[in-house]
C-alpha positions in Angstrom: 26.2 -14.1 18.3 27.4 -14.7 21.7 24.4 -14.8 23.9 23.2 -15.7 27.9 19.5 -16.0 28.5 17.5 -16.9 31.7 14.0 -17.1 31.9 11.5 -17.1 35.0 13.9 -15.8 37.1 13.2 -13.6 40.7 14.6 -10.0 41.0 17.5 -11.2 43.1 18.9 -13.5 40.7 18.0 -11.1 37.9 20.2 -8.8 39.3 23.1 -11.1 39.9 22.6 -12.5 36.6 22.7 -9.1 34.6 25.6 -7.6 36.8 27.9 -10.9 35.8 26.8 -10.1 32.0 27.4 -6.4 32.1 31.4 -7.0 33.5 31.8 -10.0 30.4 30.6 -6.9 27.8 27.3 -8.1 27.2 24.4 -5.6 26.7 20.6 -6.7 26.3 18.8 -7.7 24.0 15.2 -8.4 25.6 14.1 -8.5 28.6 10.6 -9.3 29.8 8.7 -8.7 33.2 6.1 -11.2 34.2 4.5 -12.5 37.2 2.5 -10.6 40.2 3.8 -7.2 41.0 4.3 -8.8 44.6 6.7 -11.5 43.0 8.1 -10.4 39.5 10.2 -12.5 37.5 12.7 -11.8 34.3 13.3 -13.4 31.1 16.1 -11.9 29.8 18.5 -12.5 26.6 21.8 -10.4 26.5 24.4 -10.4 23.9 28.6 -9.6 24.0 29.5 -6.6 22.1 33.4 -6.2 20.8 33.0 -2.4 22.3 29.8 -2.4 24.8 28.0 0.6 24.7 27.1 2.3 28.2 23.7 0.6 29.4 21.6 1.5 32.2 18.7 -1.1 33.8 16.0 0.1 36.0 14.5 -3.4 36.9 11.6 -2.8 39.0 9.8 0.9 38.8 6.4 1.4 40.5 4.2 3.2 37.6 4.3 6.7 39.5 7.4 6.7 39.6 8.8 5.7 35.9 7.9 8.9 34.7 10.8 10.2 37.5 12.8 7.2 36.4 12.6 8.2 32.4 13.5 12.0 33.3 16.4 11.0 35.8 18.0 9.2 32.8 17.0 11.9 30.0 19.0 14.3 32.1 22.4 12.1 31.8 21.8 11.6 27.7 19.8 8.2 28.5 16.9 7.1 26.5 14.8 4.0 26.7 15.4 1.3 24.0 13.7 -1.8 25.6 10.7 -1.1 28.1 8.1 -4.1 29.6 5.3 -3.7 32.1 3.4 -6.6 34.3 0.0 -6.2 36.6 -2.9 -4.0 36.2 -3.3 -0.7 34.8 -3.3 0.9 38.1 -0.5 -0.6 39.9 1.8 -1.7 37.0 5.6 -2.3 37.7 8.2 -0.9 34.9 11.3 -2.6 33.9 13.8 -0.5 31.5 16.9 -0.3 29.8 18.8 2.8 29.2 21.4 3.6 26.8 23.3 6.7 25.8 20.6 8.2 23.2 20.7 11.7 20.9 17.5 12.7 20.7 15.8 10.3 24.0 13.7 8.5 22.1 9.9 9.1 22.5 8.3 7.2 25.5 4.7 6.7 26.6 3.0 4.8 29.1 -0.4 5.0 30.5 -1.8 4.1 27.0 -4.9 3.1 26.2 -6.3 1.6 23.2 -8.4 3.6 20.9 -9.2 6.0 18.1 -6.3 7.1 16.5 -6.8 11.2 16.5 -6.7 10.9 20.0 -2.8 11.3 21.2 -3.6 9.1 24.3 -4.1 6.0 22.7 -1.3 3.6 21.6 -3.4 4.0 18.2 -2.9 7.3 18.3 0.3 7.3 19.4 1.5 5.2 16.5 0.0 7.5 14.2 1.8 10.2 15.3 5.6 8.3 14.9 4.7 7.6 11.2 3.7 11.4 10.7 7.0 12.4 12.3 9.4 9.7 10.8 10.1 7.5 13.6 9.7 3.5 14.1 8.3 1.5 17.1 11.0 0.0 18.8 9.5 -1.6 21.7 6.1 -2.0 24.3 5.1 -3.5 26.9 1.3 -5.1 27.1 0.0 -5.3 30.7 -3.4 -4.7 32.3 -5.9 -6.7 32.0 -8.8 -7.7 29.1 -11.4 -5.0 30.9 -8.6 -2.6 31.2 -5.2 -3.2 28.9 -2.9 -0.5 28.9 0.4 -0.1 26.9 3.8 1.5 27.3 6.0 2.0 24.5 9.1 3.8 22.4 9.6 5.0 19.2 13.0 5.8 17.9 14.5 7.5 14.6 13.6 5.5 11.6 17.3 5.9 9.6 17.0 3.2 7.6 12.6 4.1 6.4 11.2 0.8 7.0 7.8 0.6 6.6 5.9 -0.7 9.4 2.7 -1.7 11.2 1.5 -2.3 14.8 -2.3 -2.5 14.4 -2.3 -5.8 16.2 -3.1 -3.8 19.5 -4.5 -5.8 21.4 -5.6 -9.7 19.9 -6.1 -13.2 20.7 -4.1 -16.1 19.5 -6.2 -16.8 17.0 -6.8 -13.2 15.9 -2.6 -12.7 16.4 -2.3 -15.9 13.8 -4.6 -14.8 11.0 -2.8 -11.2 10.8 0.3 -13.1 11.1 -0.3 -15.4 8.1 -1.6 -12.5 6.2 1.3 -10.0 6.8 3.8 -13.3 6.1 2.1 -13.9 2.6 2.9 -10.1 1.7 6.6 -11.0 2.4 6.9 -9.0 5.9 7.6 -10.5 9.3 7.3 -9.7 12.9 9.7 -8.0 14.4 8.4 -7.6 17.9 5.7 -9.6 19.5 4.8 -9.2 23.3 1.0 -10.2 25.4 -0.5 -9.6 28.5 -1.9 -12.0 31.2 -4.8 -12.7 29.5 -2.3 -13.9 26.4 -3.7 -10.8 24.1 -1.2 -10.1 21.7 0.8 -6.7 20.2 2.6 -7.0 17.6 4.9 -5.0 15.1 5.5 -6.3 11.5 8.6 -4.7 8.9 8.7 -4.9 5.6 12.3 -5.5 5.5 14.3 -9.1 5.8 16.8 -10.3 8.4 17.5 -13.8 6.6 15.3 -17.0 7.9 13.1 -16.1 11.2 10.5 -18.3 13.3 8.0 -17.1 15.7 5.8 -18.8 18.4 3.7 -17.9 20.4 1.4 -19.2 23.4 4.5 -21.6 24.6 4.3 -22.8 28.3 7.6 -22.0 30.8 8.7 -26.1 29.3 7.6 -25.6 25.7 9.5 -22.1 25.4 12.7 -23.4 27.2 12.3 -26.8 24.4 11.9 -24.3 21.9 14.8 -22.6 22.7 17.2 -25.3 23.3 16.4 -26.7 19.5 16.6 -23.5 18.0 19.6 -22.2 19.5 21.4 -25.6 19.0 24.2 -26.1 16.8 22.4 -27.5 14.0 19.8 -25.3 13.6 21.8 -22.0 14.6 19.3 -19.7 15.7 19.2 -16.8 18.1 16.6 -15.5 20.3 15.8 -11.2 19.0 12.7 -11.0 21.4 11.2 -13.1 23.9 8.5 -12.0 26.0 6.2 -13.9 28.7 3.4 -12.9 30.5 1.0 -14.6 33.7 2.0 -15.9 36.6 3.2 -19.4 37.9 2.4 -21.9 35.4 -0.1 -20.3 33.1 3.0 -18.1 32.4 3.1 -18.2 28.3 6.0 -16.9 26.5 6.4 -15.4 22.6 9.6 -15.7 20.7 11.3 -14.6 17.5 14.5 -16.1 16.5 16.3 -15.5 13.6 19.5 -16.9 11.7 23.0 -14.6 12.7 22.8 -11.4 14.4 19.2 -10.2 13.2 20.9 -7.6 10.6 18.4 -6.4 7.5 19.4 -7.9 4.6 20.9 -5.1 2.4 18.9 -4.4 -0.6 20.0 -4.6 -4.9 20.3 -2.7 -7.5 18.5 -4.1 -11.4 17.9 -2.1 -13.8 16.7 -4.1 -16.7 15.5 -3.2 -20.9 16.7 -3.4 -24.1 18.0 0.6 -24.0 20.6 1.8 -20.9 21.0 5.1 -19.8 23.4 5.5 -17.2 21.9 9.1 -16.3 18.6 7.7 -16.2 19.4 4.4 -14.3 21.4 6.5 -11.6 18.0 9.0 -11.6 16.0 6.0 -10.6 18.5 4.5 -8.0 18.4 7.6 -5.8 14.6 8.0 -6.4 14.1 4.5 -5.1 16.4 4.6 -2.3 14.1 7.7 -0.9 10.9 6.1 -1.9 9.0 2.9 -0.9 9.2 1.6 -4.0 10.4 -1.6 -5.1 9.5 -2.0 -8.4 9.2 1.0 -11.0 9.1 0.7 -14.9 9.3 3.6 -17.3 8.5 3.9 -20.6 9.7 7.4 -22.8 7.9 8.4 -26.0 9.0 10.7 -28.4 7.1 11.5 -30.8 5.1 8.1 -32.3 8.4 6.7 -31.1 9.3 4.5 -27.7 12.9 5.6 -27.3 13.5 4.1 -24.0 11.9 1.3 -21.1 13.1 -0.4 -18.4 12.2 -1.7 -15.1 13.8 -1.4 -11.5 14.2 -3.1 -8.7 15.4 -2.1 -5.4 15.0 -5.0 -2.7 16.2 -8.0 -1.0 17.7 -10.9 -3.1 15.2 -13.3 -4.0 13.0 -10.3 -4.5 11.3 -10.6 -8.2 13.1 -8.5 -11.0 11.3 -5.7 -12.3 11.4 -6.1 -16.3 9.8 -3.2 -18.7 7.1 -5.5 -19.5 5.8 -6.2 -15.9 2.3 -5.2 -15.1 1.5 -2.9 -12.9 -1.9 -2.1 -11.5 -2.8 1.5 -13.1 -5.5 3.3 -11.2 -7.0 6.0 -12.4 -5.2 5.9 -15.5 -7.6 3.3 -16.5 -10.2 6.8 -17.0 -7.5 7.7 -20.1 -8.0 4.3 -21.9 -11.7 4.3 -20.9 -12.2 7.9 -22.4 -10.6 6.9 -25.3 -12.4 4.3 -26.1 -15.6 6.2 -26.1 -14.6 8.6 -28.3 -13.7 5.8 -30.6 -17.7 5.2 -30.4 -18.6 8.9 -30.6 -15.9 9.2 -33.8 -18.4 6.0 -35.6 -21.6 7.7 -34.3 -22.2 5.0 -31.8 -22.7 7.4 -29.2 -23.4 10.8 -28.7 -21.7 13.2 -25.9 -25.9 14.4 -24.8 -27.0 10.6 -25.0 -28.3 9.2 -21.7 -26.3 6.9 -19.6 -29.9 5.3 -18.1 -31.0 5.1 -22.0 -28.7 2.8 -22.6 -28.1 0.9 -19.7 -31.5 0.7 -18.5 -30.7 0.1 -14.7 -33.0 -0.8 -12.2 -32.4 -1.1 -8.4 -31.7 -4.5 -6.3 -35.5 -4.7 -5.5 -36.0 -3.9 -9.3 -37.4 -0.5 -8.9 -36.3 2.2 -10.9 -33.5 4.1 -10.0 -34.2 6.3 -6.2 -33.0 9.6 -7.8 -35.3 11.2 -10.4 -32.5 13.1 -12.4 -30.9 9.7 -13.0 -32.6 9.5 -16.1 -30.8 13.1 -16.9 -27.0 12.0 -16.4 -25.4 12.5 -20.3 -22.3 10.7 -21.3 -20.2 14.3 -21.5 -21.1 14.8 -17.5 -19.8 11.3 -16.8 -17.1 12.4 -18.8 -16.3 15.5 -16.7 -17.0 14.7 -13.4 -20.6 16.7 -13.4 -22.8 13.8 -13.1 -23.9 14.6 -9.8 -23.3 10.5 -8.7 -22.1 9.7 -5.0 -18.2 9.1 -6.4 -17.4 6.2 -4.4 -20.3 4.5 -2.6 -20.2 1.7 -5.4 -16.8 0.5 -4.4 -18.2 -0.6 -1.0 -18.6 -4.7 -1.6 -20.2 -5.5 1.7 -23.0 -2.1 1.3 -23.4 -3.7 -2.1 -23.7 -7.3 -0.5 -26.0 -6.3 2.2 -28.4 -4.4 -0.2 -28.9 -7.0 -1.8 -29.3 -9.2 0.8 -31.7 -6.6 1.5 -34.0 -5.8 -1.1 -33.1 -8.4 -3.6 -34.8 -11.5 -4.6 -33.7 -15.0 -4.3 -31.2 -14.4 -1.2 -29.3 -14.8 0.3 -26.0 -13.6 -1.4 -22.5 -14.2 -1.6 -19.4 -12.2 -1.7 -17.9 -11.4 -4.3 -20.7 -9.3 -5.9 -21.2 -9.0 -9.8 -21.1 -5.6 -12.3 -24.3 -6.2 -12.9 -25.1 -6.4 -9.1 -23.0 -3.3 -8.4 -24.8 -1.4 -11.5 -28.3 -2.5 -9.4 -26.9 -0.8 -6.2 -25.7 2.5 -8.1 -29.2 2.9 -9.2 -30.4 3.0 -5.5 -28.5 5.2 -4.5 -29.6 9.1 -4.2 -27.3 11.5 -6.1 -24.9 13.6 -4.6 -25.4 16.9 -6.5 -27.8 17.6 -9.1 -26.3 17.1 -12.8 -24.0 19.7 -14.4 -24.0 21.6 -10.6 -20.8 20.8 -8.9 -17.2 19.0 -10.5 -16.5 16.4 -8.1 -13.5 13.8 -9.3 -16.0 10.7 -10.3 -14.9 7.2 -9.7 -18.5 5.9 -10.2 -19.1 8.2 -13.6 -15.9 5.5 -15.2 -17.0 2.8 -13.6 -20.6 3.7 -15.9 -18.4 5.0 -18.4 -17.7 1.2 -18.6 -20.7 -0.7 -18.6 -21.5 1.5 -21.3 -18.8 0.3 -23.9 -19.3 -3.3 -23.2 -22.9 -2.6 -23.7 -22.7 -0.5 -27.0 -19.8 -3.0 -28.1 -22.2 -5.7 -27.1 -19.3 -7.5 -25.2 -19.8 -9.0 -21.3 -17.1 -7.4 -19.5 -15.3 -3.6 -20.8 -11.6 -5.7 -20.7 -13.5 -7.4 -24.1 -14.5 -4.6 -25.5 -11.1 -2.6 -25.2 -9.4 -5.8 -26.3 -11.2 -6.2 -29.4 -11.5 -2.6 -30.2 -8.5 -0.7 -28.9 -5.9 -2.8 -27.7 -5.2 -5.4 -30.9 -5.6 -3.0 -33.3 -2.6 -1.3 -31.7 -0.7 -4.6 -30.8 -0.6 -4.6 -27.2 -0.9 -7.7 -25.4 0.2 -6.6 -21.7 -3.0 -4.7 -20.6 -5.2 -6.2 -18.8 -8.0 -6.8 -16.0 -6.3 -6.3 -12.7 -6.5 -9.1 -10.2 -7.7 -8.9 -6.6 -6.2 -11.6 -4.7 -2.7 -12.6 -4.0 -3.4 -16.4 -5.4 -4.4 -14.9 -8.7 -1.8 -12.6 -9.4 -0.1 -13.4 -12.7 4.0 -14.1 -12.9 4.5 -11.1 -14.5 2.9 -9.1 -12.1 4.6 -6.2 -9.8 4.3 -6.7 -5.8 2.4 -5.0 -3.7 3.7 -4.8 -0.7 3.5 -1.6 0.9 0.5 0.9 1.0 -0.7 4.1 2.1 -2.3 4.5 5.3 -5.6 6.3 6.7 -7.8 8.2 4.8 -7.5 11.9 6.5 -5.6 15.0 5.1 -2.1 13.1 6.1 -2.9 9.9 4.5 0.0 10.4 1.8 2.6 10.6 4.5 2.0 7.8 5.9 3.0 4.1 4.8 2.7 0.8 6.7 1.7 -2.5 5.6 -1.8 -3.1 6.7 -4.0 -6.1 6.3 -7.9 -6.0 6.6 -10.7 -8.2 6.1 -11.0 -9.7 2.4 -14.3 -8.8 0.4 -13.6 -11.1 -2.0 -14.9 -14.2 -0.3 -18.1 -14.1 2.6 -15.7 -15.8 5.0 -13.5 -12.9 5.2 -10.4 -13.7 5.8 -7.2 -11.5 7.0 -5.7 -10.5 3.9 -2.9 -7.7 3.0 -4.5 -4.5 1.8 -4.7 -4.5 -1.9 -4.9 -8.5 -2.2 -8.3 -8.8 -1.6 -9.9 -5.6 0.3 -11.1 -3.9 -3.6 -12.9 -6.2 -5.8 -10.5 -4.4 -8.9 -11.9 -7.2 -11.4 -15.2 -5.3 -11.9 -13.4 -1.7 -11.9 -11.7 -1.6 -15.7 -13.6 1.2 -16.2 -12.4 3.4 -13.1 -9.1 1.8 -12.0 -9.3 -2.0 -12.4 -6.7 -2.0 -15.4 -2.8 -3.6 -14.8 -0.3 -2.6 -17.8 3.3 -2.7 -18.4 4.9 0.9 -19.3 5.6 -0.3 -22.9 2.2 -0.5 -23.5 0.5 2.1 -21.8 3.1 4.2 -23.7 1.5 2.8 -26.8 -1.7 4.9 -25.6 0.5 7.8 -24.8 2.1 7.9 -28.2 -1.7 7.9 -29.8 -2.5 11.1 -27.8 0.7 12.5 -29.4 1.2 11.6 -33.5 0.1 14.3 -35.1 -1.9 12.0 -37.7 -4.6 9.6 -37.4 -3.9 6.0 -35.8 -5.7 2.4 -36.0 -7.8 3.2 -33.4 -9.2 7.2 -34.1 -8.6 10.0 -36.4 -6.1 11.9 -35.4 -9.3 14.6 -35.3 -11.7 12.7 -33.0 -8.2 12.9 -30.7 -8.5 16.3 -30.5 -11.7 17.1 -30.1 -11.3 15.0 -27.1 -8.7 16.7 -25.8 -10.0 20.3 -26.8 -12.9 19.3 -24.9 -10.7 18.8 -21.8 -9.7 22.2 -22.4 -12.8 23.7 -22.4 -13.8 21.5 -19.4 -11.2 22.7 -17.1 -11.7 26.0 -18.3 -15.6 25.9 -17.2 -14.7 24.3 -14.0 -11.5 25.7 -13.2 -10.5 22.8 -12.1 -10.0 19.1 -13.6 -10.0 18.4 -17.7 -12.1 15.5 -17.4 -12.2 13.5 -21.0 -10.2 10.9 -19.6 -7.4 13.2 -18.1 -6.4 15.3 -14.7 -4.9 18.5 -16.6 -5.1 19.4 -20.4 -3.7 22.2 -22.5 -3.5 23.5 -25.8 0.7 24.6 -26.4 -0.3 25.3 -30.2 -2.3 24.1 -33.2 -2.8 20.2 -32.6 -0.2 20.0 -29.7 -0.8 19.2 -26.3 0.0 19.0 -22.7 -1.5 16.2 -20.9 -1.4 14.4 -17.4 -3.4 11.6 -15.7 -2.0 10.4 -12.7 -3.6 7.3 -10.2 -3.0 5.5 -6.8 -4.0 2.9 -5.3 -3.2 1.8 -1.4 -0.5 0.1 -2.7 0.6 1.4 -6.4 0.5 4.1 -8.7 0.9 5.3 -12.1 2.2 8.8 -13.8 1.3 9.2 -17.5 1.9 12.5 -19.0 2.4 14.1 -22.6 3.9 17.1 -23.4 4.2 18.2 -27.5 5.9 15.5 -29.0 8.1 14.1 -25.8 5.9 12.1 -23.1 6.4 9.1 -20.0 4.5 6.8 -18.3 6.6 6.0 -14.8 4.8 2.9 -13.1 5.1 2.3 -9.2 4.6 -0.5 -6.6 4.4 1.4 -3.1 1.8 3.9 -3.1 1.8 7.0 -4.7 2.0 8.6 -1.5 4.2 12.3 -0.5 7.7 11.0 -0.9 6.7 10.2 -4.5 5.6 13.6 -4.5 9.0 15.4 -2.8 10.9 12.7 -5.1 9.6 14.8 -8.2 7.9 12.1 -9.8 4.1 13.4 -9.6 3.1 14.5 -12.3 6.2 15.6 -14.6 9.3 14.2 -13.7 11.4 16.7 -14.7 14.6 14.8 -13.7 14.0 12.4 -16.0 12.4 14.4 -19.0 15.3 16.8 -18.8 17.7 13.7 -19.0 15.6 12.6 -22.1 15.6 15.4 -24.2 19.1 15.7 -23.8 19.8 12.3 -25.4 20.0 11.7 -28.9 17.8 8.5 -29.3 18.7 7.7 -33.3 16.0 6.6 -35.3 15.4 3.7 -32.9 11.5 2.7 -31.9 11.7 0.2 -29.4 7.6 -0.9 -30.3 8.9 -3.4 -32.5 10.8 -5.2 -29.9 7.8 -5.3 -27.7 5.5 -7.0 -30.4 3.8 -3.4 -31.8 4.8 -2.1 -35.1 6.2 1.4 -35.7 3.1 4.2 -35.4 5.0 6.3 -37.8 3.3 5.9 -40.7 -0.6 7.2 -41.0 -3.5 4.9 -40.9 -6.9 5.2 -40.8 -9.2 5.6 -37.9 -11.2 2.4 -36.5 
């Protein structure tokens, strides 16, 4: 990259300097305004291009007139791709560079920050892009702390990276800990600018350009050292964005450079397992280049037979390979292993579908009253079950109201973040219901969660994870299910990435994706961590959605919903009641199956369709069974709508259709994943 740069310089000299670029074929790359509106100065880095495209530079627009400016160039085909703004929100002074653009790229100024419905906030603004496919490309941060206002433009996103420019308006300090956090998650920054009082905005992307550096908060000498390193010979870097803000020598400048021209590194294909399928493999290819997703698995079962796994990747290099055996946190497909193992105690009279959750788990509230809401005491296992229980579904998933009841109205304060089961079960008790029992169907995250606590109970085991280990998983063989962990530091080797989530929590929450970070309830410090690594405590959630499996072995529960005999774990009788149940269930309801699944049907005497699907921010899982073929698919990357337009969610008929067209042999892959062959009957557990 061929580059000239000057920094601090007066409009004059600006001028001079950018017309002498512009006739040697070089075209910008950043430019930043700075200084007092009376005396502006530009800091400027422009690059040759082999065949320049046509470039237009307003450099110094009074704010009433940009919008004049901006429409001026819209008429001739221009559109803004670089736009920076100095002095207060009322008497601001534009700088902007034009190029030929189809469609003008969306422009604002005037913004203020705010709540994110409202259209004239950069928040809101930002919103909006995501919902309609486009990407921040640039902003300017002026104004002051009392008043900061933003201008900005958001382009076509081609190439669907995922991004996130909630750092609005943030110290150094506040800039650094999001920074760190987003880093660890494996994005970077690709645009950082500040105002005069050195608040920052920033934009992170989930994609690579090679090896970067930032800094931020350099002085006019300590940007123009930094510069002169980086760009040297022997280091080899090149300014992408460098912006400054104040005036005379409290001027402070911020600064990405990168290695080569800035270019995303171009993402690679794996498709790894013991089985290929070149229809398959192609299937998941073009799925993942239209999805977030970097990781997926798959597991097919037909029959009590695993014909097919395999794991994808589609990212950088460097990026972890996706094997069939990687864990992947499963959401609400926990509720299928959790049902099941209830009906294991139901099957040896252990528990009874009318039993009383409170008679057997005797809860008391954080001040050690009994529980606030008098039909507590009423709640039976088969409303849990179903989603009838009446409990407020999510209110226990809250760590900090959980920490602060009990901080509250416990004894022997204060205390400390992360809260316990036992803690949570305490605050669930205080709690008043949402509906009366048996009333209203309302999808139950709390009812698992209980659902839960009651096998380890009954099992007389600490924690659920040791009660489905000793019970369900090892009589079946499988070894890679497990307690999903919360924080980055714990994950295991084997362990998908989370990287990107979904965004929001409105009715267009599964369009958009970003990669967010938030404060950690996982520690009473709170640190800046990515969503998903720290924001859930998933530890104390097996019951719900706290589980992480590999597709091999979930499909080892999938193929015990399906043999048509009984299985180490329950009669192949006890199976169907449970399911026959979810039949009646959604029946009553119209609505979910409950019984461990979304949707249940009977095709036939002792055949099935079944589906359980779950999401987290930043993962999800499709498990589904229908007759005697079924699939578990396993995702890292939300299970948001372009899972949902990919034809994934919740029967993947692209792939099924691909399966049943195959003629597997009298292969089981079990074997080669450690589980003998389910073929043959055995008796319940």
């Amino acid at each position: 990259m061929s580059i000239r740069h000057w920094m601090n310089q007066p409009l004059e000299e600006h001028l001079k300097l950018r017309d002498d670029a512009w006739s040697a074929h070089f075209r910008f790359l950043s430019l930043s305004l700075h200084g007092s509106t009376s005396e502006p100065r530009y800091t400027a880095i422009m690059e040759k291009q082999a065949a320049p495209v046509e470039e237009r530079n307003a450099p110094l627009v009074p704010a009433e007139e940009f919008q004049k400016v901006f429409d001026n160039n819209a008429d001739d085909g221009f559109g803004p791709v670089i736009i920076a703004a100095t002095g207060p929100a009322s008497d601001a002074r534009f700088t902007a560079v034009f190029r030929k653009s189809k469609p003008i790229p969306l422009t604002r100024f005037g913004l203020k920050s705010g709540d994110d419905k409202n259209p004239l906030t950069i928040q809101g603004m930002n919103k909006q892009a995501m919902l309609e496919g486009l990407i921040l490309r640039w902003a300017a941060s002026y104004g002051d702390e009392d008043d900061p206002c933003f201008a900005a433009i958001w382009a076509p996103n081609h190439e669907k990276v995922i991004w996130n420019a909630d750092g609005i308006s943030e110290s150094a300090g506040k800039f650094q800990e999001r920074f760190d956090a987003q880093q660890t998650r494996w994005a970077r920054p690709a645009f950082v600018t500040l105002n005069s009082d050195s608040r920052y905005f920033s934009l992170f992307v989930n994609n690579q350009v090679g090896r970067w550096e930032t800094r931020i908060g350099m002085t006019r000498a300590e940007y123009k050292r930094e510069f002169d390193e980086r760009t040297s010979k022997e280091q080899g870097f090149q300014p992408i964005c460098v912006q400054a803000a104040g005036e005379d020598e409290d001027t402070r400048y911020a600064a990405i450079f990168v290695k080569g021209k800035g270019d995303a590194v171009p993402y690679e294909f794996h498709a790894r397992g013991p089985v290929a399928n070149k229809k398959i493999d192609s299937l998941f290819e073009y799925v993942m280049q239209n999805t977030p997703s970097r990781h997926m698995s798959v597991a097919i079962v037909h029959k009590s037979k695993l014909v097919f796994a395999r794991g994808y990747t589609l990212a950088e290099p460097g990026h972890p390979v996706c094997e069939p055996t990687t864990c992947f946190r499963i959401a609400s497909v926990s509720k299928t292993i959790t049902a099941l193992a209830i009906y294991q105690l139901i099957e040896k009279h252990e528990l009874e579908l009318w039993h009383s959750m409170q008679d057997i788990l005797k809860l008391r509230t954080p001040s050690g009253d009994a529980p606030e809401a008098s039909k507590f005491k009423n709640i039976m296992i088969k409303q849990l079950l179903e989603h009838t229980s009446g409990l407020n579904p999510d209110a226990f998933r809250s760590e900090i109201d959980v920490w602060n009841a009990w901080n509250d109205d416990g004894p022997n304060g204060p205390y400390h973040l992360p809260m316990s089961a036992d803690q949570t079960d305490a605050y669930v008790a205080s709690l008043d219901l949402a509906h009366t029992p048996e009333v209203v169907q309302e999808y139950n995250n709390c009812a698992y969660y209980l659902l839960g606590r009651i096998l380890a109970k009954v099992r007389k085991r600490d924690t659920p994870i040791d009660a489905l280990r000793d019970f369900l998983f090892e009589p079946l063989g499988i070894t890679r299910i497990r307690r999903a962990r919360s924080l980055l530091k714990d994950q295991v080797d084997d362990e998908a990435r989370y990287q990107i989530n979904e965004a929001g929590s409105d009715d267009n929450h599964d369009k958009r994706l970003t990669i967010s970070v938030a404060a950690s309830v996982m520690s009473g410090d709170r640190p800046i961590v990515p969503t998903d690594y720290g924001t859930e405590h998933y530890e104390k959630g097996e019951g719900f959605g706290g589980l992480s499996a590999a597709a091999t072995d979930l499909a080892r529960i999938l193929a015990v919903m399906m043999v048509p005999h009984d299985t180490p774990v329950l009669k192949r009788r006890t199976l169907e009641a449970m399911l026959d149940n979810g039949v009646a269930c959604q029946a009553k309801w119209k609505g979910l199956a409950g019984h461990g699944l979304d949707v249940v049907s009977r095709i036939s005497d002792g055949i099935y369709y079944g589906q359980k699907g779950g999401r987290l921010p930043a993962s999800g899982t499709t498990f589904q069974f229908n007759g005697d073929w079924g699939f578990v698919c396993n995702l890292s990357g939300g299970m948001g709508k372009t899972h949902d337009e990919a034809g994934i969610y919740p029967d993947f008929p692209d792939l099924m259709n691909i399966a049943r067209s195959v003629d597997w042999g009298d292969g089981d892959l079990f074997p080669h994943f450690g589980m003998a062959p389910l073929g043959a009957k055995a008796a319940g557990a």
